[in-house]
Backbone as CSV, one residue per row, in Angstrom:
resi,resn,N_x,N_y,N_z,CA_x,CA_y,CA_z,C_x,C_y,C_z
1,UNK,92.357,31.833,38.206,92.489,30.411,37.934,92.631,30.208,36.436
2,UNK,93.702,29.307,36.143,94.052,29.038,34.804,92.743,28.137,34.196
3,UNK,92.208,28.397,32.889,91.431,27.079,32.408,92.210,26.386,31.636
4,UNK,93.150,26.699,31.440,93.564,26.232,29.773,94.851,26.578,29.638
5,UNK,95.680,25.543,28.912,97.333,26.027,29.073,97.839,25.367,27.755
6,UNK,98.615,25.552,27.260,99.333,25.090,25.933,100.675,25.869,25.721
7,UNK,101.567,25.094,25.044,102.850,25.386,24.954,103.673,24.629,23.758
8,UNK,104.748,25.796,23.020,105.676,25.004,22.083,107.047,25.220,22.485
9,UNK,108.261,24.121,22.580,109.386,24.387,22.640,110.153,24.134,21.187
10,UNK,110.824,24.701,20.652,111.767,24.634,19.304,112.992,25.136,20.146
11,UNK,113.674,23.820,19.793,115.377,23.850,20.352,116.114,23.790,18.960
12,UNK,116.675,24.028,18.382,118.139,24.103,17.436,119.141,23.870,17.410
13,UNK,119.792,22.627,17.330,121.419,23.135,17.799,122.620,22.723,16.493
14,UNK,123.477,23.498,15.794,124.215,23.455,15.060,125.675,23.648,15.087
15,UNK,126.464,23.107,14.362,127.881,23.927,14.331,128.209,24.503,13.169
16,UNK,128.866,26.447,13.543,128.702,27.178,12.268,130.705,27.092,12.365
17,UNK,130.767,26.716,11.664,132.724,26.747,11.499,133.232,27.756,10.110
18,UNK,134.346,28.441,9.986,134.588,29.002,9.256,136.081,28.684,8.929
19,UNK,136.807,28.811,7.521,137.935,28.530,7.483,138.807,29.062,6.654
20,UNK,139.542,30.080,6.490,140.213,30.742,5.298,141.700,30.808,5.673
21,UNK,142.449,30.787,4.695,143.757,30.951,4.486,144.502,32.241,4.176
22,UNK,144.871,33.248,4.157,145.631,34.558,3.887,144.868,35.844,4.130
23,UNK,144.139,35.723,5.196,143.217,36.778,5.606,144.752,37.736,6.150
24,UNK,144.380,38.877,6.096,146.069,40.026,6.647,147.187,39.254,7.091
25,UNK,147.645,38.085,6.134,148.797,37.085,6.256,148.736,36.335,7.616
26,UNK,146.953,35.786,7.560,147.317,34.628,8.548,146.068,33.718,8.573
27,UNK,145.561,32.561,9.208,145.074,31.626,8.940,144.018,31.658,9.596
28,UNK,142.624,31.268,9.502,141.489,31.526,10.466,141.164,29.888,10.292
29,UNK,140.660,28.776,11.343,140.202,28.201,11.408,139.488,27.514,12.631
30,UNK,138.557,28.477,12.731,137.402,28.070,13.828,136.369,27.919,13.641
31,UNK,135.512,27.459,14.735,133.964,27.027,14.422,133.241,26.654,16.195
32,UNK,132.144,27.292,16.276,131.456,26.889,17.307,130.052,25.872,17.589
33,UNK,130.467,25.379,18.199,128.344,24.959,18.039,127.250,25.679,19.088
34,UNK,126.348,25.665,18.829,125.500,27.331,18.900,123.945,26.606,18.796
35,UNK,123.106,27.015,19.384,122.141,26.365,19.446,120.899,27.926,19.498
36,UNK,119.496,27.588,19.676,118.661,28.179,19.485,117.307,27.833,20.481
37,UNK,117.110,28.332,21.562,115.777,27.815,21.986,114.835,29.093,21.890
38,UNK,113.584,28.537,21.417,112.405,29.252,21.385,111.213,28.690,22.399
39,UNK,110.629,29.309,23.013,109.587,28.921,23.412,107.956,29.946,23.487
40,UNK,106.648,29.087,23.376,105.756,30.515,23.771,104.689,29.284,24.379
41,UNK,103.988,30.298,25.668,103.220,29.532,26.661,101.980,30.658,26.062
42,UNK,100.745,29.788,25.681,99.612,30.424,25.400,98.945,29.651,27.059
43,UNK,97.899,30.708,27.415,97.205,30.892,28.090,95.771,31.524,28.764
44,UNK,94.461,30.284,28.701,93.460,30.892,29.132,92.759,31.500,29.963
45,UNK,92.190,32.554,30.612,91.879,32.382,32.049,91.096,33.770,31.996
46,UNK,89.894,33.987,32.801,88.353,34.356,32.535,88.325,35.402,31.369
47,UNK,88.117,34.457,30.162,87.498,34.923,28.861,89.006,35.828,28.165
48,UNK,90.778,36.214,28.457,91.335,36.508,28.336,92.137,35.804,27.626
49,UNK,93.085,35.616,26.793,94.286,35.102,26.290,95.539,35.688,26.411
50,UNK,96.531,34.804,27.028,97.747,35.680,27.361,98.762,34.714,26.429
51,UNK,99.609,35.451,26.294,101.016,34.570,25.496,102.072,34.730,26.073
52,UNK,103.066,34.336,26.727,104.696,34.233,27.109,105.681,33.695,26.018
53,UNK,106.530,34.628,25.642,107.602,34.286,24.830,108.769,34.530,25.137
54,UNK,109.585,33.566,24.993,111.137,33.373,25.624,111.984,33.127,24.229
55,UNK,112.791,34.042,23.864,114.447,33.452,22.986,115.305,33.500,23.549
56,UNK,116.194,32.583,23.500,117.607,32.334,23.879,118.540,31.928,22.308
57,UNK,119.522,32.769,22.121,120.365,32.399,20.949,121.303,32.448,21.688
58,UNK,122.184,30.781,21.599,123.753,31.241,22.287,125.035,31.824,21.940
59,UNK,125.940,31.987,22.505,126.924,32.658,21.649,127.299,31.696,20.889
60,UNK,128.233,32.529,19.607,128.345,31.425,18.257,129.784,32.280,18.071
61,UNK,131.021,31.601,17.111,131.741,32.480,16.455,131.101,32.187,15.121
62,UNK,131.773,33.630,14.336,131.218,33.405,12.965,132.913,34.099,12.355
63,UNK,133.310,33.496,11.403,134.758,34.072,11.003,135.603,34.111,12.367
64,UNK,135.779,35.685,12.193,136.600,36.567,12.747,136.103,37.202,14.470
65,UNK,134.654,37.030,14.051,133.716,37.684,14.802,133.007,36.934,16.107
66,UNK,133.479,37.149,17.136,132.738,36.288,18.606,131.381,36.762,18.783
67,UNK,130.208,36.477,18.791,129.077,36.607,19.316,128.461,36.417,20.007
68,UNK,128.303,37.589,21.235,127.867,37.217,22.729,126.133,36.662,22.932
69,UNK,126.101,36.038,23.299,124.157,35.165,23.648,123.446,36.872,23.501
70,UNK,121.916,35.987,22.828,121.042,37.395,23.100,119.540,36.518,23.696
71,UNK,119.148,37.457,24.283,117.604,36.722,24.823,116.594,37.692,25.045
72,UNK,115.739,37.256,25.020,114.418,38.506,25.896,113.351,37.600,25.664
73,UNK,112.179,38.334,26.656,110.944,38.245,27.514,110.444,38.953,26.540
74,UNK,109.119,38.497,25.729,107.760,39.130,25.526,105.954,38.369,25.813
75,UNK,105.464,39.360,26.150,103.802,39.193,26.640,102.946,39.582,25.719
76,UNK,101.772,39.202,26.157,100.849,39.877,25.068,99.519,39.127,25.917
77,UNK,98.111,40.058,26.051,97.121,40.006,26.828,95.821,40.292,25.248
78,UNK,95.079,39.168,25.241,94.115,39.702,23.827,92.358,39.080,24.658
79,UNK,91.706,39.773,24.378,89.804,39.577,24.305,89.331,39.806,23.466
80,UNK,88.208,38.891,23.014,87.688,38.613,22.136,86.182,38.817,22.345
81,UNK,85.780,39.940,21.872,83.841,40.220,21.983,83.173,39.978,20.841
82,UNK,81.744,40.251,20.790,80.765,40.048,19.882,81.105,38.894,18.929
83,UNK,80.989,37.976,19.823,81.016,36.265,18.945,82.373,36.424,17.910
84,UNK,83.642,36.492,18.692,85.142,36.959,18.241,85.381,37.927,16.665
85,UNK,84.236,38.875,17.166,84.551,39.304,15.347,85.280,40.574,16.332
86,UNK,85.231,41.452,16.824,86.221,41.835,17.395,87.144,41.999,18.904
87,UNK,88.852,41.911,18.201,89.364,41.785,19.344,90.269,42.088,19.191
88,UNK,90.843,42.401,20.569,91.838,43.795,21.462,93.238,42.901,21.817
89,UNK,93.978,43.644,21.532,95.410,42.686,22.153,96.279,43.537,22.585
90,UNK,96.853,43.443,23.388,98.105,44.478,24.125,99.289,43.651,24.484
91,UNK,100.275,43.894,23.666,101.608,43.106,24.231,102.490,43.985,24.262
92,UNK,103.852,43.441,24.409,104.873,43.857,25.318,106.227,43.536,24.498
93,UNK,106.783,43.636,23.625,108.562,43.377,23.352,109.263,43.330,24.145
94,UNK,110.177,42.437,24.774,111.433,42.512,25.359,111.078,43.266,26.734
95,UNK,110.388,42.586,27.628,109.994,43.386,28.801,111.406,43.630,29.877
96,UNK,112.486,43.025,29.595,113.707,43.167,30.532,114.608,43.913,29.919
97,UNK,114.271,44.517,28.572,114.984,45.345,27.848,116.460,44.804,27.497
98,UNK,116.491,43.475,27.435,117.940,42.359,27.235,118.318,42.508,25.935
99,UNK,117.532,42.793,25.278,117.690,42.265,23.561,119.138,43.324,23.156
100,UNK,120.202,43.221,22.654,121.168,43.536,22.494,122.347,42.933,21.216
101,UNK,123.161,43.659,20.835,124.288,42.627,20.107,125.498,43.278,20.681
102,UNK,126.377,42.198,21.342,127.853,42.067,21.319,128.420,41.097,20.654
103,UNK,129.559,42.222,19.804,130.174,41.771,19.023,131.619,42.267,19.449
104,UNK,132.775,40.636,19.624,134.074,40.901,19.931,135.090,39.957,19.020
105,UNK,135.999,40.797,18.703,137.200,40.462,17.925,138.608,40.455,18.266
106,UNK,139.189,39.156,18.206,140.629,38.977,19.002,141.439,38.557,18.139
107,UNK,141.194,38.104,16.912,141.532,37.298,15.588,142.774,38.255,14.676
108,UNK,143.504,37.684,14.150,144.973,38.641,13.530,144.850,39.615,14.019
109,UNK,145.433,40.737,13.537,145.640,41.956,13.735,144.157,43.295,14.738
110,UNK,142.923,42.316,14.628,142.038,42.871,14.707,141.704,42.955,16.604
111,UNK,141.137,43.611,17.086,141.069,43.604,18.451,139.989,44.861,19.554
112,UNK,138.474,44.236,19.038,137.764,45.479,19.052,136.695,44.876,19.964
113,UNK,135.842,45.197,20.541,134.600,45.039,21.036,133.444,45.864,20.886
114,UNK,132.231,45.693,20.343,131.032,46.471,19.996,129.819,45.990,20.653
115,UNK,129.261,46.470,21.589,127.992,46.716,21.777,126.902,47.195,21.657
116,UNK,125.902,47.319,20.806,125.222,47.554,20.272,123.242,47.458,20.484
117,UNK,122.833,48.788,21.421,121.388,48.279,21.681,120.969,48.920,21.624
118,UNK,119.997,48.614,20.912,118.339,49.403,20.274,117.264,49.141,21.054
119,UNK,116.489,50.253,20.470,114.997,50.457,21.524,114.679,48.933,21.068
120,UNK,114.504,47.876,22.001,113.481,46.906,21.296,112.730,46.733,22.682
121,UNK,112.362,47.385,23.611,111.092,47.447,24.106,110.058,48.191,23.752
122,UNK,108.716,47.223,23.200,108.121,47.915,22.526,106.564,48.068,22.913
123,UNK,106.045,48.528,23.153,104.259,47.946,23.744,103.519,48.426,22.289
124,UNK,102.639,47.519,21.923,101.843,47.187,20.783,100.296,47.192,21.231
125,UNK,99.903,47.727,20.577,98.216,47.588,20.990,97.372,47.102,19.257
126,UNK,97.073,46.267,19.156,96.371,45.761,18.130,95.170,45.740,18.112
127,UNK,93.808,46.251,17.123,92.679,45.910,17.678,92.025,45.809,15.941
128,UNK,91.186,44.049,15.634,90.879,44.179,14.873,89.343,43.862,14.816
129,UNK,88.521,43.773,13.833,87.202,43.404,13.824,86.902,43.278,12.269
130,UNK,86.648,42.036,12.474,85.973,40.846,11.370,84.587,41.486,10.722
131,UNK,84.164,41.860,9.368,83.320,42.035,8.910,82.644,40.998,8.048
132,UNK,81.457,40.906,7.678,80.769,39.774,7.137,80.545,38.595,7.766
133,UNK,79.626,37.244,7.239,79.544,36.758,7.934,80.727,35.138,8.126
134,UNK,80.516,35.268,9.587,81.741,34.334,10.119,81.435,32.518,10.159
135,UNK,80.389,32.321,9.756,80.061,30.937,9.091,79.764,30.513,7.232
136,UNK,80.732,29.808,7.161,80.508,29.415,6.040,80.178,28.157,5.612
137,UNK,78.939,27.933,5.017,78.097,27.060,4.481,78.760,25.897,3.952
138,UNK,78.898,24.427,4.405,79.287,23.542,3.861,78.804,23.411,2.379
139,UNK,79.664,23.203,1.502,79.479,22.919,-0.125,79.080,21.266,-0.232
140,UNK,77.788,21.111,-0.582,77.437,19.637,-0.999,78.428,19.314,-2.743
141,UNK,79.113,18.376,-2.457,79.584,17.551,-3.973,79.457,16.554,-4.377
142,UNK,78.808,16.546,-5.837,78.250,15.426,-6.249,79.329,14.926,-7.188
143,UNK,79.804,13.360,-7.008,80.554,13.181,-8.086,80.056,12.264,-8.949
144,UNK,78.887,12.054,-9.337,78.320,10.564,-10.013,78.413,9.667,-9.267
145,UNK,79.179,9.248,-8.579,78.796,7.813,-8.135,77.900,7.652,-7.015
146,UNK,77.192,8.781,-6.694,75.824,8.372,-6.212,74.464,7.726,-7.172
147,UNK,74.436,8.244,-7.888,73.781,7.432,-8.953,73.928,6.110,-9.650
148,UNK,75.546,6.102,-9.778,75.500,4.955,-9.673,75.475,3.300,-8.624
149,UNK,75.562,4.470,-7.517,75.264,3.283,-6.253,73.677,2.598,-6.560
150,UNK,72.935,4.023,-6.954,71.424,4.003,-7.102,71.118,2.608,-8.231
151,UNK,71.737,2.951,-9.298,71.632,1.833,-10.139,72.448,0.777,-9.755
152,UNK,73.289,0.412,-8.955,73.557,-0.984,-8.598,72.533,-1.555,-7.918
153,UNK,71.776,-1.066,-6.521,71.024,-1.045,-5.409,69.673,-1.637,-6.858
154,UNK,69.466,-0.958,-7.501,67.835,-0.914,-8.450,66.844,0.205,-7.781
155,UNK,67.217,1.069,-7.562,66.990,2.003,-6.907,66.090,3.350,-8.129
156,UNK,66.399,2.748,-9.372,66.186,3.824,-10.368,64.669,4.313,-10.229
């Protein structure tokens, strides 16, 4: 059973256009609009914290260069002991193993396609612990005008 749920969405959306004149004797003038969603779902549930993270980048041209969408899935599971001074986290990179770049070119003379993917599934184990102590003492500040409240009041 969930106790506790929270969430951020960040959407983006832009147009990247490019425009040149005498590139290998010929004219480039394009531009796409291309957007960006991010999201991450934090989550409580018995004494555990979990996180869900989603990117979506859509395809964009840039110049010359077509750029196919990239996305991926990451997790992450963290506990927190001895009054949170230390704690354990285990997550996950790119659990669908999506994360990738295609890159395709149809523009003058040029006419190539590249795909391109790296290890980015990754499992992470983090574990830290807080030394010293984890409360800190409110600072009393005096600025004079308590005293002088005192002497308005007749308080002296």
């Amino acid at each position: 059973m969930f106790n506790w749920w929270t969430g951020s969405f960040n959407f983006n959306g832009f147009y990247l256009g490019f425009k040149s004149n005498g590139i290998n004797g010929g004219n480039i003038d394009n531009g796409r609009k291309a957007f960006v969603f991010k999201t991450t779902q934090n989550l409580l549930f018995a004494g555990f914290k979990g996180e869900i993270n989603f990117d979506y980048r859509s395809a964009l041209t840039y110049g010359i260069f077509n750029i196919f969408p990239r996305y991926s899935v990451s997790t992450a599971i963290g506990r927190s002991f001895n009054n949170k001074k230390f704690n354990v986290k285990l997550g996950l990179d790119d659990i669908f193993n999506t994360l990738r770049n295609d890159i395709s070119s149809h523009e003058l003379t040029n006419n190539f396609m590249v795909r391109q993917k790296s290890d980015t599934r990754l499992l992470k184990l983090n574990i830290t612990y807080n030394f010293g102590n984890s409360s800190i003492k409110k600072r009393q500040h005096r600025t004079g005008a308590e005293d002088e409240a005192g002497r308005v009041s007749g308080n002296n």
